[in-house]
MDAnalysis code that builds the backbone (N, CA, C; Angstrom):
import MDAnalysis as mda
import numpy as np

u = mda.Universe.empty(447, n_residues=149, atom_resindex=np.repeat(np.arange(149), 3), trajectory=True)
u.add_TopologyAttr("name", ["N", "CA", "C"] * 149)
u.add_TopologyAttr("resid", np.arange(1, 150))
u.add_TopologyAttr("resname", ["UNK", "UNK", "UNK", "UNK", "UNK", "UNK", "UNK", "UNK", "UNK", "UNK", "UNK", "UNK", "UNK", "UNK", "UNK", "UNK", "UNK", "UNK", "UNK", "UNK", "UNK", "UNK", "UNK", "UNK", "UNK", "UNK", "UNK", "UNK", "UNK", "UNK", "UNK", "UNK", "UNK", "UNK", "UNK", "UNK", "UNK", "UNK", "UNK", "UNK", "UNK", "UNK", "UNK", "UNK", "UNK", "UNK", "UNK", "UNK", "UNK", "UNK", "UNK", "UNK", "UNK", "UNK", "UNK", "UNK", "UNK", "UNK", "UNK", "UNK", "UNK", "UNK", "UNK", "UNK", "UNK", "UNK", "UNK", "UNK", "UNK", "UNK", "UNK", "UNK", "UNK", "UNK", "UNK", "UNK", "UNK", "UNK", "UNK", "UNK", "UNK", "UNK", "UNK", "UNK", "UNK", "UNK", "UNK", "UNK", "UNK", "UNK", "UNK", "UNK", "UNK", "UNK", "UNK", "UNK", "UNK", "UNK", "UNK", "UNK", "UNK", "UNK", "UNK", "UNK", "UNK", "UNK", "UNK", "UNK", "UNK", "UNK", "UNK", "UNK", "UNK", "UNK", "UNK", "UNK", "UNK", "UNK", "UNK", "UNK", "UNK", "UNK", "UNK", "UNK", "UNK", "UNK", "UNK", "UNK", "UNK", "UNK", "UNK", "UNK", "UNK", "UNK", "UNK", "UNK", "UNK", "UNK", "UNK", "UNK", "UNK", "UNK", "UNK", "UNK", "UNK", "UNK", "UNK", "UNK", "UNK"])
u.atoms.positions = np.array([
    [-24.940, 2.521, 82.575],
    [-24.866, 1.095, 82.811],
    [-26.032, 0.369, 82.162],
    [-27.179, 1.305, 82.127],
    [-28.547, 0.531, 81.851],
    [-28.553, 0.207, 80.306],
    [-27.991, 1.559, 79.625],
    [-27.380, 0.962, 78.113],
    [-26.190, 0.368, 77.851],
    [-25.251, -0.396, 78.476],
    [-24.393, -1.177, 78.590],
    [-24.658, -2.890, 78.215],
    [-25.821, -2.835, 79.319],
    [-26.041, -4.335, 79.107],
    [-26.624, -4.836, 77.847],
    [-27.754, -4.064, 77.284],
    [-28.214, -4.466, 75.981],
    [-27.103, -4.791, 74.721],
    [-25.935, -4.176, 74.886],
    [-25.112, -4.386, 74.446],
    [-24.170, -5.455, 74.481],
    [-24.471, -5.734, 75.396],
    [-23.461, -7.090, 75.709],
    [-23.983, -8.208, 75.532],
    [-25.683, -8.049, 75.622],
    [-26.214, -9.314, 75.247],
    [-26.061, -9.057, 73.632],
    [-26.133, -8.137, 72.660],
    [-26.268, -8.588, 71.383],
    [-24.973, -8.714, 71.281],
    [-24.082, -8.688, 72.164],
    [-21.917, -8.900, 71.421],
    [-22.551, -10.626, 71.668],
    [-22.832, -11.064, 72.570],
    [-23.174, -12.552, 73.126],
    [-23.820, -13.635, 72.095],
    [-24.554, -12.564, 71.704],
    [-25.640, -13.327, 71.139],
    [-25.040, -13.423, 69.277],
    [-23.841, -12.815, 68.758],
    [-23.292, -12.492, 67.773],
    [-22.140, -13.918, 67.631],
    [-21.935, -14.323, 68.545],
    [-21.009, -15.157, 68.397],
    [-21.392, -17.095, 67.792],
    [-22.190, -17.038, 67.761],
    [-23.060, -18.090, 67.299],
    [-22.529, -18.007, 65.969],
    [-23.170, -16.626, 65.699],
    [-23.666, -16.146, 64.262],
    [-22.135, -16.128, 63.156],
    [-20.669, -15.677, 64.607],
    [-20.003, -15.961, 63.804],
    [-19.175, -17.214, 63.719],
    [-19.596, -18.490, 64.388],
    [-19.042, -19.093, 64.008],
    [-19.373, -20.273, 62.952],
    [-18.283, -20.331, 62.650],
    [-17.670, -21.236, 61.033],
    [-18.853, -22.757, 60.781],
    [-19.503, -22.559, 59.803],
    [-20.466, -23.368, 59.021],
    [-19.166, -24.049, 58.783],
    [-19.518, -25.875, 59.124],
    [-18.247, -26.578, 58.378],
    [-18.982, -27.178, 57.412],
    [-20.772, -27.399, 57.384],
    [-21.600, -27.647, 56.383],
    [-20.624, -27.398, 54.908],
    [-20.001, -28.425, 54.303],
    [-19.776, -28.423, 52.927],
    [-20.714, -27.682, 51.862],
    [-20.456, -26.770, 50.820],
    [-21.448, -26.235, 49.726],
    [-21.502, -27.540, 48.855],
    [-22.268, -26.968, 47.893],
    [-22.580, -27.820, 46.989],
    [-21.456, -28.390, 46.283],
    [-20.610, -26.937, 45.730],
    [-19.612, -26.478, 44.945],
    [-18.257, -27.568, 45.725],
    [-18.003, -27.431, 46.698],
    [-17.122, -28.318, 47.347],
    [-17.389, -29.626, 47.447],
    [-18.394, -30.193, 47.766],
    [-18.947, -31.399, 47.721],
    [-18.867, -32.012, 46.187],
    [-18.936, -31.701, 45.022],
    [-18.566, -32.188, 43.744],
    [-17.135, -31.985, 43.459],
    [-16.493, -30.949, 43.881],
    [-14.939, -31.240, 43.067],
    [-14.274, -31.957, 44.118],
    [-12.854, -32.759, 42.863],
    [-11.828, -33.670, 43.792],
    [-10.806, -33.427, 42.611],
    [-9.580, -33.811, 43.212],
    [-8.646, -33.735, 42.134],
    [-8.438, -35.479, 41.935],
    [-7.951, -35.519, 40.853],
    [-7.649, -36.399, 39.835],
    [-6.429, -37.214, 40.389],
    [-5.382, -37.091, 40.995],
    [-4.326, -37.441, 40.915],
    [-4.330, -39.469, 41.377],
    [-4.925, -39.334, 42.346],
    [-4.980, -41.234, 43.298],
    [-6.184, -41.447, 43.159],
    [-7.212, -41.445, 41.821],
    [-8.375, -41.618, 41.664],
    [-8.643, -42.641, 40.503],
    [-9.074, -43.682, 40.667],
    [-9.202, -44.675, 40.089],
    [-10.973, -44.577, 39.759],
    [-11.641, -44.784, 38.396],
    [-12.272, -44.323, 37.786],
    [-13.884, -45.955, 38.428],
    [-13.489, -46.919, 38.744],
    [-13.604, -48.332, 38.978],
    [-14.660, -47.784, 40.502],
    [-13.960, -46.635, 40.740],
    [-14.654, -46.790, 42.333],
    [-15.983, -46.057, 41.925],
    [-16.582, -45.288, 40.454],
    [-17.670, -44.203, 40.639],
    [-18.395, -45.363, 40.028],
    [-18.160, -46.646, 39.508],
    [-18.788, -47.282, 38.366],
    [-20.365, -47.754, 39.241],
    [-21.444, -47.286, 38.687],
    [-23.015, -47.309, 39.017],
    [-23.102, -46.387, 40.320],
    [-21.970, -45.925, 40.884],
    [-22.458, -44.915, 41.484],
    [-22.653, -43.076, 41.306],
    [-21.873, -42.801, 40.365],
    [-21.489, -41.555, 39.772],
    [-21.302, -41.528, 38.858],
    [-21.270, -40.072, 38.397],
    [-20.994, -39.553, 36.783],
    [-19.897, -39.054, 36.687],
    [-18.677, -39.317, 36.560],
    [-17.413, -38.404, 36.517],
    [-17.083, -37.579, 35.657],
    [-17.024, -36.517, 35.985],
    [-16.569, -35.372, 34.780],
    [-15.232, -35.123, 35.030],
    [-14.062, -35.223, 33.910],
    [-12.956, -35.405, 34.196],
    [-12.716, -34.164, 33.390],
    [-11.792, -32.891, 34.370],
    [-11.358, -32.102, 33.572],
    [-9.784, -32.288, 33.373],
    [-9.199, -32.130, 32.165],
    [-7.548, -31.687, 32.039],
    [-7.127, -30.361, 31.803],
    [-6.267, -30.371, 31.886],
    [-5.207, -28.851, 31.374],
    [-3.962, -28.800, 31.727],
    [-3.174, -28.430, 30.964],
    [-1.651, -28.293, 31.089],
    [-1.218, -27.573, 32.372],
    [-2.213, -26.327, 32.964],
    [-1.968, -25.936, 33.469],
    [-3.408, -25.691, 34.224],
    [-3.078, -24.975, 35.642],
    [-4.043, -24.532, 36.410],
    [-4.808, -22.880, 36.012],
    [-3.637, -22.173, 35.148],
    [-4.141, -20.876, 34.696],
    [-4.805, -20.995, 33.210],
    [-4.981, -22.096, 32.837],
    [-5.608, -22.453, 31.299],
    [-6.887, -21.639, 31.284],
    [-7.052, -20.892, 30.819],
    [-8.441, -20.145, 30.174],
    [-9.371, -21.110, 30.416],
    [-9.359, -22.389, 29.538],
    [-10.438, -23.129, 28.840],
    [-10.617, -23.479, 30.603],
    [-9.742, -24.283, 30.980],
    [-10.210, -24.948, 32.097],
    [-10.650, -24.059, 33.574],
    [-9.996, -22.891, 33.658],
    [-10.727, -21.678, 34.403],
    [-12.503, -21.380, 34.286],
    [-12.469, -21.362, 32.950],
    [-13.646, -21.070, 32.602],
    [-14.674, -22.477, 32.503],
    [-14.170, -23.429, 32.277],
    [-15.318, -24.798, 32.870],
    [-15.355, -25.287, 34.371],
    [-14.227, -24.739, 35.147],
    [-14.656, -24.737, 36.777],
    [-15.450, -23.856, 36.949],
    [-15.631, -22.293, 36.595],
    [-16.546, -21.634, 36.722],
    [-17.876, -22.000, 36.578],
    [-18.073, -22.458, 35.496],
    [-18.982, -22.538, 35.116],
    [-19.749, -23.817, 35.424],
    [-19.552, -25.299, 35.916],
    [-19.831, -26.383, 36.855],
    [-19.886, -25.459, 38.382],
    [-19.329, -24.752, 39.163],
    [-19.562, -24.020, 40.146],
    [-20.413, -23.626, 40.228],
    [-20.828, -22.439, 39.097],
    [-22.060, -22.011, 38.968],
    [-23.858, -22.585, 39.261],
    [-23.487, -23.903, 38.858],
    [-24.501, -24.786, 38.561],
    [-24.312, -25.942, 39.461],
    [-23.550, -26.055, 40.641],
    [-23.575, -27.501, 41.443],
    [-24.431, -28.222, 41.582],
    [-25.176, -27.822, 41.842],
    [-26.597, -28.080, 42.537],
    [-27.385, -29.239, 41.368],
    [-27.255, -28.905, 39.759],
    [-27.808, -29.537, 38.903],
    [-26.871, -30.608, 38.898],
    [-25.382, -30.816, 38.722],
    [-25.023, -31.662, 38.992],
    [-24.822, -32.910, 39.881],
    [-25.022, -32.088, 41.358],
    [-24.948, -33.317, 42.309],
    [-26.260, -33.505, 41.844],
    [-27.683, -33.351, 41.504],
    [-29.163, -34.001, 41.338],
    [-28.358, -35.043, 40.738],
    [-27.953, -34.858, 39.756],
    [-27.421, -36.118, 38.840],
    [-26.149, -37.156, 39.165],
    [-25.824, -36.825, 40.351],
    [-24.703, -37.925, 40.991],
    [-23.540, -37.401, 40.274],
    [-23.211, -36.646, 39.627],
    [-21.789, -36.033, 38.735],
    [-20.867, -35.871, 39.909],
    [-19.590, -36.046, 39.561],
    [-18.257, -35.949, 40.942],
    [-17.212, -35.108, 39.780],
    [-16.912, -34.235, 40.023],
    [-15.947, -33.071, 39.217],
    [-14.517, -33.864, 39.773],
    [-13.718, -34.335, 38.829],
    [-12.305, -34.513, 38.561],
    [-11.474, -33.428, 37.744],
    [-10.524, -33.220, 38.771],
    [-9.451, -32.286, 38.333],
    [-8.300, -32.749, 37.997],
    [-7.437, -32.216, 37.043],
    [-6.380, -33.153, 36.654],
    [-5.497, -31.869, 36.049],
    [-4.548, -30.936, 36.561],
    [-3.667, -29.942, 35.697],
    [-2.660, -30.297, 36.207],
    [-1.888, -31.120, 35.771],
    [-0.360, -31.850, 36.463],
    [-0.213, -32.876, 35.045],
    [0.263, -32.763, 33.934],
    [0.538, -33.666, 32.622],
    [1.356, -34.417, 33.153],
    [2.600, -33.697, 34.103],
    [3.539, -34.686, 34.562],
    [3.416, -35.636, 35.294],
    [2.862, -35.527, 36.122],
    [2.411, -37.102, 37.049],
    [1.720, -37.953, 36.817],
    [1.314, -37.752, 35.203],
    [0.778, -39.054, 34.097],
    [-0.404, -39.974, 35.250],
    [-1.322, -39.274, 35.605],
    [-1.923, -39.899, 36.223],
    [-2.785, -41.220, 35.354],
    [-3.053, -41.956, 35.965],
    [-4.206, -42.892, 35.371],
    [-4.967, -42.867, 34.726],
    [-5.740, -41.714, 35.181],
    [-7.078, -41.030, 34.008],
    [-6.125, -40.268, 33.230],
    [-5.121, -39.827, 32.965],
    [-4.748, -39.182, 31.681],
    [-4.058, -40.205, 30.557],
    [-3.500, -41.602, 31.637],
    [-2.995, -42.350, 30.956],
    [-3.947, -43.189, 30.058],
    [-5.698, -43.249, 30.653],
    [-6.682, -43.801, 30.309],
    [-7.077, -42.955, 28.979],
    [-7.513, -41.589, 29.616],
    [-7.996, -41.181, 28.627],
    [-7.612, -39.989, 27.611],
    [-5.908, -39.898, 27.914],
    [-5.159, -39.618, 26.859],
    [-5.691, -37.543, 26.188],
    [-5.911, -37.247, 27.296],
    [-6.030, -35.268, 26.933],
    [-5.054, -35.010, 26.115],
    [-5.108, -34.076, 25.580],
    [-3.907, -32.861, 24.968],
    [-4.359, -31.756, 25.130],
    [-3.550, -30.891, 25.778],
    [-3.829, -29.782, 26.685],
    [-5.264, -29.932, 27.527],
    [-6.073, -28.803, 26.889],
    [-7.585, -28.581, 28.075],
    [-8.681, -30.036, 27.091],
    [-9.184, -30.792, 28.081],
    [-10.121, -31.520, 27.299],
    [-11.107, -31.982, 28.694],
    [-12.823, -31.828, 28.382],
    [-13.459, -32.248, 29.483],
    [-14.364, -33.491, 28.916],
    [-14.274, -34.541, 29.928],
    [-14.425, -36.171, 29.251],
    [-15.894, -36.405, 30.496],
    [-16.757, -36.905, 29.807],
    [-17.990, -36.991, 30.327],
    [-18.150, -38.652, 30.414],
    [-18.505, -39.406, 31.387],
    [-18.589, -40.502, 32.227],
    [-19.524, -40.979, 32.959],
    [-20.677, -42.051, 32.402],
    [-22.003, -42.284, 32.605],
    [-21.083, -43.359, 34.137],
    [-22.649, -43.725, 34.276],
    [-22.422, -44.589, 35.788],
    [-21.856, -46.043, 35.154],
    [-21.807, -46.072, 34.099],
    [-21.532, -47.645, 33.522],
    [-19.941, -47.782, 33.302],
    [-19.435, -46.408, 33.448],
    [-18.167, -46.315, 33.077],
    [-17.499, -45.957, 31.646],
    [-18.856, -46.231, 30.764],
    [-18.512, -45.324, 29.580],
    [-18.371, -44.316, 29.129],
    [-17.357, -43.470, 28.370],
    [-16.986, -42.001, 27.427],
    [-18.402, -41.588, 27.624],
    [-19.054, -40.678, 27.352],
    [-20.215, -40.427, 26.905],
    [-19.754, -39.504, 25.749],
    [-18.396, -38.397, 26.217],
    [-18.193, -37.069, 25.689],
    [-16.882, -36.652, 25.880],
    [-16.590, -35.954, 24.832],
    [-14.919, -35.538, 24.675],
    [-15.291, -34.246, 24.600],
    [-15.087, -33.086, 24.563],
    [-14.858, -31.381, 24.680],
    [-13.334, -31.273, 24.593],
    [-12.996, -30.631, 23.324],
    [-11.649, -29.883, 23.526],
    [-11.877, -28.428, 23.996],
    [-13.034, -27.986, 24.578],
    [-13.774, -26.437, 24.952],
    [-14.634, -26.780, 26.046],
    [-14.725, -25.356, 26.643],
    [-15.446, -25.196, 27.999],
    [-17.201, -25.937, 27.492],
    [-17.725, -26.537, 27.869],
    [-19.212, -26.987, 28.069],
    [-20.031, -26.844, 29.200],
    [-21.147, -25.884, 28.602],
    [-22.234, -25.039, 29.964],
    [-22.877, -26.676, 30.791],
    [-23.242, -26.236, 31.874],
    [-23.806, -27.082, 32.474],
    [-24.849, -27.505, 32.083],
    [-25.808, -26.239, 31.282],
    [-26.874, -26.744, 30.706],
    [-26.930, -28.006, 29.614],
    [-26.028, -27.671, 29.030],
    [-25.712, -29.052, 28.064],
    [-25.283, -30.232, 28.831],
    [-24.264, -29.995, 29.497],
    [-23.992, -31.381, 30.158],
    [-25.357, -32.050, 30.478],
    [-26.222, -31.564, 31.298],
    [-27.238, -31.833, 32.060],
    [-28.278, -32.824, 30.832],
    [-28.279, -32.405, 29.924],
    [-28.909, -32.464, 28.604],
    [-28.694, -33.872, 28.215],
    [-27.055, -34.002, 28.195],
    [-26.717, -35.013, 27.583],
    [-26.872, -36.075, 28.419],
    [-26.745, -35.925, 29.990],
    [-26.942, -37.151, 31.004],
    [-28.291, -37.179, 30.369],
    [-29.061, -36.915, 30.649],
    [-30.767, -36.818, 30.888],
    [-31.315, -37.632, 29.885],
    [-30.603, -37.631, 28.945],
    [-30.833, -38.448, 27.439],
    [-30.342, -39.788, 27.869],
    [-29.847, -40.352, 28.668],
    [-28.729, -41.763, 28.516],
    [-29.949, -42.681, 29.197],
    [-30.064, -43.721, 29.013],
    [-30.781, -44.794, 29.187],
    [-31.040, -45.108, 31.057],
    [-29.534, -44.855, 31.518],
    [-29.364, -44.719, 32.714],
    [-30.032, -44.008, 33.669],
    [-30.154, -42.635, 33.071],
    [-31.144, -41.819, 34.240],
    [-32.034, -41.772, 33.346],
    [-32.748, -41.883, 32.426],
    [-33.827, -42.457, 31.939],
    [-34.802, -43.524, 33.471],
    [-33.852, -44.894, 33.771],
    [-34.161, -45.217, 34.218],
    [-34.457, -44.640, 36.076],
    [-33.170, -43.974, 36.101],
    [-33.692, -43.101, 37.870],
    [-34.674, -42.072, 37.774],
    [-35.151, -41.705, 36.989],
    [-36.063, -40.750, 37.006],
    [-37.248, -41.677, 36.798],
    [-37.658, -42.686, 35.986],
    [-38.382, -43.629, 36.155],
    [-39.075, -43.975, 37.322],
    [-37.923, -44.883, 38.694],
    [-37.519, -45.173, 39.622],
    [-38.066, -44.132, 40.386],
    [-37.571, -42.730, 40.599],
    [-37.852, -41.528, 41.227],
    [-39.966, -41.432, 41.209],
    [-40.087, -41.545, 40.033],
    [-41.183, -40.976, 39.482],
    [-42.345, -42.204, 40.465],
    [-41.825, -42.891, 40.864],
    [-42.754, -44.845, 40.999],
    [-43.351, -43.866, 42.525],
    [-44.945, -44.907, 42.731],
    [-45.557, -44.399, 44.151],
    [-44.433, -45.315, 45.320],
    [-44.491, -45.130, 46.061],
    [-43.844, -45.871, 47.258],
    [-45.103, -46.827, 47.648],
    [-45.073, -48.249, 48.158],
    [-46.335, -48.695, 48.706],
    [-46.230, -50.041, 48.764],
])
């Protein structure tokens, strides 16, 4: 009995442990799909990265979710919101806007302008590269950088 109880306090004490984090990851917190997404609502607040593909099993586009996954973390720093879009048929808005053929990933400052077209997967490191250069976070890192007072 006397080794019984120690046992029951660690079954007790296990159940905490297993329950379900609803804490969002990083990785979840940046992607959305594309379909009822109007581009008007990220304007000065986000960076939209709009992916396409004909399909959901597309190589190209497999391999640029991977690889934004990989790296969330650098993206949300930079306010980026991952748009998904593998449905050609439901001619959504952003495809009607910005016109893909097959896999294409379209890069989207806070002003609402193109920045970038990719008919190929693009590492995060570059993406990151190319925000970092734009006048825009030029200026938040500026902003960031100021004393408080």
């Amino acid at each position: 009995m006397k080794r019984l109880i120690p046992l029951v306090f660690i079954a007790l004490g296990a159940f905490p442990a297993m329950a379900e984090d609803t804490t969002p990851t990083a990785a979840e917190q940046l992607f959305a799909t594309a379909a009822e997404t109007d581009l008007r609502q990220f304007v000065w607040t986000n960076r939209p990265i709009v992916v396409f593909a004909d399909s959901p099993a597309d190589p190209k586009y497999i391999e640029q979710v991977a690889l934004l996954r990989a790296r969330a973390e650098d993206l949300l720093e930079r306010d980026v919101v991952v748009l998904l879009d593998t449905d050609p048929d439901a001619r959504s808005e952003l495809r009607q806007k910005l016109r893909p053929r097959g896999y294409m990933m379209a890069l989207i400052d806070k002003d609402g302008d193109v920045m970038q077209r990719k008919p190929f997967p693009w590492d995060v490191r570059e993406i990151t590269r190319s925000i970092d250069k734009t006048p825009t976070r030029q200026q938040e890192l500026r902003g960031a950088a100021q004393p408080e007072g």
